[in-house]
N, C-alpha and C positions, 0 to 999 in steps of 0.2 A: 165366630162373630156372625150375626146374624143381620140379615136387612129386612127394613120395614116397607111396605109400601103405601102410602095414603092416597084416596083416592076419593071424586066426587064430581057428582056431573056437572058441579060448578067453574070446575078448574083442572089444570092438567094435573096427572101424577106428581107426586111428590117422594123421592123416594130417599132413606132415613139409614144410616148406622143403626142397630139395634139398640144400643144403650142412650144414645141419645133420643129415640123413641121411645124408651121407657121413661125418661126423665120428663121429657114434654108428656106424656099420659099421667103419671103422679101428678102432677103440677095441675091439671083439669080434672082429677078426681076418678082415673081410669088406673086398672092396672094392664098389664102388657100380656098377651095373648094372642093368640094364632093368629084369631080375627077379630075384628073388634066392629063394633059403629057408635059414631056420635050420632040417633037421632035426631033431627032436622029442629024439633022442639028446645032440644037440650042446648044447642050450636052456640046461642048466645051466653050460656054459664058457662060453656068450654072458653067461651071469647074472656069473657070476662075473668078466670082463674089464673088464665094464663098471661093476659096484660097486667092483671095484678104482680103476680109472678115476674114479670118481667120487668114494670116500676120497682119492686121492692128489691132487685139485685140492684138494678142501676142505682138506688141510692147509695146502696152498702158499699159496693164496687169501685164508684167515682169517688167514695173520700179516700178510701185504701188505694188506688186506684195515684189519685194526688196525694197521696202520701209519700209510697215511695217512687213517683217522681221529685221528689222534693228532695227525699235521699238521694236520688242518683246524681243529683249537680247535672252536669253537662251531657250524658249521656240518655240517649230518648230511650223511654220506658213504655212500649205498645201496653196497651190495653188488654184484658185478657180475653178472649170468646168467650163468651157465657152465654146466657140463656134467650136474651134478644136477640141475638147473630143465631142461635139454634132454632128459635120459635118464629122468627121470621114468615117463612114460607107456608107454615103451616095455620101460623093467624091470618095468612093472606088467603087460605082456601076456605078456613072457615067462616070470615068473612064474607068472603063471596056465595057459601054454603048459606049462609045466613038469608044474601039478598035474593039468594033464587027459592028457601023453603025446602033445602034437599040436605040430605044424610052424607059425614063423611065415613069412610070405612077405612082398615087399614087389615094389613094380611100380613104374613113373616112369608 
């Protein structure tokens, strides 16, 4: 199992499971390699693929989601981790990569 680490003079370390690093790189149009960088230009189509990305689970999620709460009667039924709780952190650096005009990078 491998670790990812993101990184940007906007924000501190961010550092990733490997497979969940690759799943948020699919989701913005990257694929997963040693090293990588979002250029500083590119920051806001990473923003954007991935917010998308993360509306379109929440849709699907929250009906299934209240579904089988509905099934389970009385018994509380958590919500599953997905893509929002994983992308979190990293929409937060590219973001802020965004308002400074700087590149994020990531390394294994």
């Amino acid at each position: 199992m491998s670790i990812v680490v993101f990184r940007s003079r906007a924000a501190g370390e961010i550092v990733m499971m490997g497979d969940t690093a690759e799943q948020l790189l699919a989701l913005i149009g990257r694929s997963m390699a040693e090293r990588g960088v979002i250029p500083a230009d590119q920051v806001a189509d990473a923003i954007e693929r991935l917010t998308g990305a993360v509306e379109q689970e929440r849709n699907l999620v929250g009906t299934r989601w209240a579904d089988a709460a509905a099934e389970d009667g009385d018994r509380p039924v958590e919500p599953p981790v997905g893509v929002a709780q994983r992308a979190f952190p990293l929409l937060a650096m590219l973001r802020a990569a965004q308002r400074s005009g700087v590149d994020v990078t990531w390394g294994v």
